[in-house]
N, C-alpha and C positions, 0 to 999 in steps of 0.2 A: 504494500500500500504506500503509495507517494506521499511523502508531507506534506501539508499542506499550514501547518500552523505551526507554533512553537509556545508550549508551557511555561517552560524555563525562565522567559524574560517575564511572564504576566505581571502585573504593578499593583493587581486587587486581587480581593479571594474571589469579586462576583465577575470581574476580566476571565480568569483564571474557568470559573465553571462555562463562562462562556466559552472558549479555548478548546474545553474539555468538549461538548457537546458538536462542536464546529468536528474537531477530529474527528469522534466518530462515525459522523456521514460520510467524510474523507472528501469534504467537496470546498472547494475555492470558495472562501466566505465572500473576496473582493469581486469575484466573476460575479456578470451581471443578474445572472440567472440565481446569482446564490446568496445575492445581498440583502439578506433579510435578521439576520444578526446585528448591525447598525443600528443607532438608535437615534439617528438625527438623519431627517432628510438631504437628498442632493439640493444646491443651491442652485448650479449650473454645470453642463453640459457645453462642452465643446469639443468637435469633433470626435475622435475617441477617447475622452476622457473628460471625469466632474471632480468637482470640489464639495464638500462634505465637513461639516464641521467632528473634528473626532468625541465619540462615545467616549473614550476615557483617557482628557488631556491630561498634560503633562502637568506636575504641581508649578506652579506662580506662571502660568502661561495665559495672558488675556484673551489670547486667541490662539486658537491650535484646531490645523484645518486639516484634511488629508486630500491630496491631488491623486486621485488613479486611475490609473486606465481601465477601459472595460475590456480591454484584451489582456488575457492573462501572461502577463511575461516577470520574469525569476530574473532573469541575466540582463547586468550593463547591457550586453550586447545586444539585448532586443531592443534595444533602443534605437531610435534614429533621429535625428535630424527634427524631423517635425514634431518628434514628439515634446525635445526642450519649448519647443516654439509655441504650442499648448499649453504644455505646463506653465510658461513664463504667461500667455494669456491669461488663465485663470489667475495666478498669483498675483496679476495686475488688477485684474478684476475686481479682487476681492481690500488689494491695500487704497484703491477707490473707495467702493462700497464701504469698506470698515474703518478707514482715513487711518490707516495701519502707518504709522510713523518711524517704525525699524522694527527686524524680527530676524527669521532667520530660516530657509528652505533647503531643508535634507533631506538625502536616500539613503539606504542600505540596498543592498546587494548582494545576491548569492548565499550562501551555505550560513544558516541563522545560528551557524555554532561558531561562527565569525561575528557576525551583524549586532545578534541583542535581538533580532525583530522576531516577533512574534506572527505575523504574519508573512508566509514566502512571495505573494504577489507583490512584487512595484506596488510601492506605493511613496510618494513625498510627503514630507512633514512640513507643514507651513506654520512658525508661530511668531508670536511678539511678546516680551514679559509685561507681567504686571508691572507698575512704578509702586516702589514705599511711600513713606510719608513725606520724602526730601525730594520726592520727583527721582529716583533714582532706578534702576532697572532692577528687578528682581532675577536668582540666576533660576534659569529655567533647564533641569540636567538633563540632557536626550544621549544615553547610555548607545556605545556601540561595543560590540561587546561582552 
């Protein structure tokens, strides 16, 4: 049976049961067909791929979004071209829409006993921290890993 998720990194116990129940079907939580585990609707659509606010951000993150494709790809190398160019749409999209004033957009890649991710599909992490009380940035830790 092919991985499809990873326990290891989960960050909750109800993450974690969700994990748990994702495995057992053995089906691509991110594929389109199988995205029914999210718990925040798509915002936008473009070409192949939405932006989605994520089910369980990151601690002191104001915003924390997930960019993914609706085609299922694992490896840098399913990447192309158009796809930065997507992604870089959404991500503009949204530092519009939410007047995101600095943040920060990651991927993991490959073999999730490298990565930290809990999920093998591509996907980017779009977020921005909270400010303290001095106006100051909050660290917001995205473990790889």
């Amino acid at each position: 049976m092919k991985k499809v998720v990873d326990l290891k990194y989960a960050k909750s116990k109800e993450y974690k049961k969700t994990l748990e129940t994702i495995k057992e079907t053995a089906k691509c939580p991110f594929c389109k067909e199988n995205f029914k585990y999210h718990k925040k609707k798509i915002l936008k659509t473009c070409k192949n791929w939405f932006i989605t606010e994520s089910s369980w951000p990151y601690k002191n993150a104001e915003f924390h979004f997930l960019i993914i494709s609706e085609k299922h790809k694992e490896e840098f190398s399913d990447l192309k071209v158009s796809d930065f160019k997507t992604v870089s749409d959404l991500a503009n999209w949204a530092i519009k829409k939410y007047k995101i004033k600095g943040g920060a957009l990651t991927l993991r890649f490959g073999d999730t006993q490298y990565t930290g991710a809990t999920v093998c599909h591509l996907h980017f992490h779009f977020m921005s921290p909270k400010l303290d009380k001095n106006k100051e940035a909050k660290v917001v830790n995205f473990p790889i890993g």
